[in-house]
C-alpha positions in Angstrom: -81.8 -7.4 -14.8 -82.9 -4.1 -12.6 -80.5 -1.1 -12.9 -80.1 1.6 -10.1 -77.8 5.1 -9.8 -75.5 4.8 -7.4 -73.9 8.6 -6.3 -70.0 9.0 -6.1 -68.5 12.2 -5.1 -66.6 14.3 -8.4 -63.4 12.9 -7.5 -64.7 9.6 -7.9 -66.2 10.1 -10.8 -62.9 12.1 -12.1 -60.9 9.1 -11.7 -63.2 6.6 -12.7 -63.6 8.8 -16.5 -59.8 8.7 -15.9 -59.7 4.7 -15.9 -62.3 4.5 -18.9 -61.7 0.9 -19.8 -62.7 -0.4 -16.7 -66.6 -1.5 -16.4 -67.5 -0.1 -13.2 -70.8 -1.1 -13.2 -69.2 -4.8 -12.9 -67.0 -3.9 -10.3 -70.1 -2.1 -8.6 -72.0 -5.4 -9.1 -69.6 -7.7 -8.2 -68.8 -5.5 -4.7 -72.7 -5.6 -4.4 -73.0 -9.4 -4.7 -69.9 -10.2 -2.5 -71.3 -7.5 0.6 -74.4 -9.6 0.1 -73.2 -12.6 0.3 -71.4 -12.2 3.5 -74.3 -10.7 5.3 -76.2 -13.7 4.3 -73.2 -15.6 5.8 -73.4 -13.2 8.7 -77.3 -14.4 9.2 -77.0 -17.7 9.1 -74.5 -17.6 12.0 -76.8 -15.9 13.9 -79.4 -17.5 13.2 -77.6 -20.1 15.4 -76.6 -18.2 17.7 -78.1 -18.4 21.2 -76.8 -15.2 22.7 -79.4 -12.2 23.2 -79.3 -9.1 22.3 -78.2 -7.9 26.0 -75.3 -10.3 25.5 -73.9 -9.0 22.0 -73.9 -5.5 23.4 -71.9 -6.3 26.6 -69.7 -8.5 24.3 -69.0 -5.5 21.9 -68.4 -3.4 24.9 -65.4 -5.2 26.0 -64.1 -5.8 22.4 -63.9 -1.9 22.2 -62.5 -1.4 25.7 -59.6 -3.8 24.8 -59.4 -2.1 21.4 -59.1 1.3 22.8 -56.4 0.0 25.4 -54.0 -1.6 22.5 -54.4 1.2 20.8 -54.2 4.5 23.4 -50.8 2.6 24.4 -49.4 2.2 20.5 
């Protein structure tokens, strides 16, 4: 198995020394594996997708138009 450092800021790491019986490298692994996991999901919807590029970017464009309208009223 391959290790790597992975940075927190001192508060982090404050509470985490705080909560001393927890493994955090499994719950860094496991948050690692399940973000994987769902951009592989994430690919191979796309990778079915027959929208272009040009099209996502118009489609993301209204999504945040609409978003900012529900919002800017609330």
């Amino acid at each position: 198995m391959a290790n790597i450092t992975l940075s927190v800021p001192n508060d982090v790491h404050e509470d985490m020394k705080r909560f001393s019986e927890v493994k955090w490298s499994e719950v860094a692994r496991k948050a690692i594996i399940e973000k994987i996991e769902a951009m592989k999901a994430a690919d191979r919807i796309a990778g079915k997708s027959k929208l272009t590029k040009k099209d996502i970017e118009e489609f993301s464009k209204m999504i945040k138009k609409e978003a900012r309208k529900r919002y800017v009223k609330e």
